[in-house]
DRENVEX-97968 format. One line per 3 residues: number of its first residue (from 1); their letters; for each residue x, y, z of C-alpha. Coordinates in steps of 0.001 Angstrom, whole numbers, plus 524288, in hexadecimal, padded with zeros to 5 digits. Example, Ala and Ser with C-alpha at 12.3 -4.5 7.8 and 13.67 -1.06 7.14 Angstrom:
2
1	AS	8300C 7EE6C 81E78  83566 7FBDC 81BE4
This chain:
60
1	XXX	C83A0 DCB9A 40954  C8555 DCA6D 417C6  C90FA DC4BE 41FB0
4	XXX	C8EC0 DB643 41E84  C8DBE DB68C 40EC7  C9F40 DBF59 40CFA
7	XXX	CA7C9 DB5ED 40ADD  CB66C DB884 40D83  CBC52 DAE53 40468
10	XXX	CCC4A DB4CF 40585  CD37D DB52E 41299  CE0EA DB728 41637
13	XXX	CE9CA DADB6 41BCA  CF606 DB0DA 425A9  CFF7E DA747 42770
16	XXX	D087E DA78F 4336A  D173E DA41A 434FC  D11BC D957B 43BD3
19	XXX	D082E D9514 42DAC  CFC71 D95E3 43535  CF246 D9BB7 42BF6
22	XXX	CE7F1 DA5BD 431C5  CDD07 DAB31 4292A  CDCC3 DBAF9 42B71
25	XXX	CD1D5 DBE44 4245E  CC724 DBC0D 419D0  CC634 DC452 40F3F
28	XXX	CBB51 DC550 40326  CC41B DC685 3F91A  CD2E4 DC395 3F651
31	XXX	CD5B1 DCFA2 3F455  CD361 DD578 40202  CD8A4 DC77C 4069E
34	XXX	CE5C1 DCB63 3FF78  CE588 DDA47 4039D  CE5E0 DD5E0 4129A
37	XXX	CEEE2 DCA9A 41189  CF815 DD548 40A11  CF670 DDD40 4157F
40	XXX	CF9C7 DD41B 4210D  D0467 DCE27 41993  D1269 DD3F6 41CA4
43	XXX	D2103 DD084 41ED0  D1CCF DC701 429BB  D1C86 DB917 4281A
46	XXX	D0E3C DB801 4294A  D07D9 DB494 41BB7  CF92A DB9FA 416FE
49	XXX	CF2F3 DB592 40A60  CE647 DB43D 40491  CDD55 DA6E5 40459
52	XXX	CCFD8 DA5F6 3FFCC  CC815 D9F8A 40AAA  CC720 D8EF3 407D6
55	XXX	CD10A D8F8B 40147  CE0B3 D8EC4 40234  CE930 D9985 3FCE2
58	XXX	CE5AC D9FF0 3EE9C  CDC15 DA805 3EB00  CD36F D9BDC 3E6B6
């Protein structure tokens, strides 16, 4: 398998106080996805969650 064939399907979402949306990073698996989101999330008002990539929040 080389680079061009991995597919990253998961990727986690912030959302800032204005509710602009910026993608921080792709992920292969929702797990991972979750573990990072998890990690940046804290008692700030920014908000991280997990999207599969096409489509719009679930776990599809």
């Amino acid at each position: 398998m080389n680079d061009s064939t991995i597919t990253l399907p998961w990727h986690v979402v912030r959302q800032d106080d204005n509710g602009n949306r910026y993608s921080v990073g792709r992920y292969a698996t929702r797990a991972e996805a979750q573990k990072i989101a998890d990690s940046l999330g804290g008692p700030d008002t920014r908000l991280y969650w997990v999207e599969r990539v096409g489509r719009s929040g679930g776990d599809g």
